[in-house]
N, C-alpha and C positions, 0 to 999 in steps of 0.2 A: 386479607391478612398477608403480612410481608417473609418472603419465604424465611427469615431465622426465628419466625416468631408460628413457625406452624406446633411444634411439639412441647410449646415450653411449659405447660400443664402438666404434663409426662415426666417432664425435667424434677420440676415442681415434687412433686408427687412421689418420686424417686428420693429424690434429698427427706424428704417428711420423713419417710418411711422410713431410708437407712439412719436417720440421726434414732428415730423411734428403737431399730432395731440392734444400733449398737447402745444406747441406755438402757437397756431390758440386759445386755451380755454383758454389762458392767455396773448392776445396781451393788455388786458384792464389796464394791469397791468405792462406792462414795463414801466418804467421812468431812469430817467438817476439815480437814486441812489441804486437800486434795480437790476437792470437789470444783473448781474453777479451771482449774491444768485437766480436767480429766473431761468435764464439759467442752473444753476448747479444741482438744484431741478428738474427741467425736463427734462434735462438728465437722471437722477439717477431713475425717475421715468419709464421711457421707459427705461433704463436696468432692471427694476425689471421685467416689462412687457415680456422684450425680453428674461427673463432669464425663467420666467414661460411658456414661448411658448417653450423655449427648454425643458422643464420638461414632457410639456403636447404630443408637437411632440414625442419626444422620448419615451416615454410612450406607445403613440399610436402605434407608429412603433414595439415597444416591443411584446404588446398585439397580434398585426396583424400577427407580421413575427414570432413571435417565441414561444408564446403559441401552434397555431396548432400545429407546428413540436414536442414540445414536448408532446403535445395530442399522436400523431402519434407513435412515438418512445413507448409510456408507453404502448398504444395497441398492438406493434410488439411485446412487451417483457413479454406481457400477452398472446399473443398468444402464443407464444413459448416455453414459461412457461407451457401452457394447455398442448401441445404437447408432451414436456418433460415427462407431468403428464402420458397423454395418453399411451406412450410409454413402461413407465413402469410399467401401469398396462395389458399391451399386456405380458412383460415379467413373471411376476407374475403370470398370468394365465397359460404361455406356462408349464411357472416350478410346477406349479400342476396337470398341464393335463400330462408331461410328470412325475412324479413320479408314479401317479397315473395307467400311462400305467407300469412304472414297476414292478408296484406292484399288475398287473392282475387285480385293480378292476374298475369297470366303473366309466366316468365322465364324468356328466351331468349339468356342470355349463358351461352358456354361454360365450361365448367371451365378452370382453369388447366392450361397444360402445363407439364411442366418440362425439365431439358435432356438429353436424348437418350443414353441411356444404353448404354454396348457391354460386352461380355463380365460383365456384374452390376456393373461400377464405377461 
């Protein structure tokens, strides 16, 4: 199913309803002169209805499915990014420790750490 066609049952089902429930709040008011103009008003009134349930469904849907995921993704590429960082400040260090061994003098600066790691994440 193609994602604009996931709720449109919903959609569907919403317009039935509201055109149902604005004829019920204006049965006091049909007569035989009226009754085509008053028909046509709630209709168009239950499409507004039905058009803001798809605004608000789809919305919601948005919020739900695809905010996390891209929560998700910006942490992978922050972590990655750390990593990146980590990495080469491991190279950095190696290439001071090793100059430093070339050049006979000691070196007493620590290894990098990096940040703190729980359950292997």
């Amino acid at each position: 199913m193609r994602e604009g066609q996931k709720f449109w049952v919903i959609y569907y089902l919403i317009y039935v309803i509201s055109c149902m429930v604005f004829l019920a709040l204006q049965r006091e008011a049909f007569n035989a002169d009226n009754w085509i103009y008053l028909l046509a008003a709630i209709c168009g009134a239950a499409i507004g209805v039905a058009l803001l349930s798809v605004i608000f469904v789809e919305g919601l849907a948005y919020m739900v499915l695809f905010v996390p995921a891209r929560i998700k993704k910006l942490k992978d590429q922050g972590r990655e990014e750390g990593q990146q960082e980590l990495q080469q400040q491991w190279l950095d260090w190696n290439e001071r420790r090793l100059a430093a061994e070339r050049e006979g003098q000691p070196f007493t600066e620590p290894p990098p750490t990096g940040p703190q790691r729980s359950n292997g994440k």
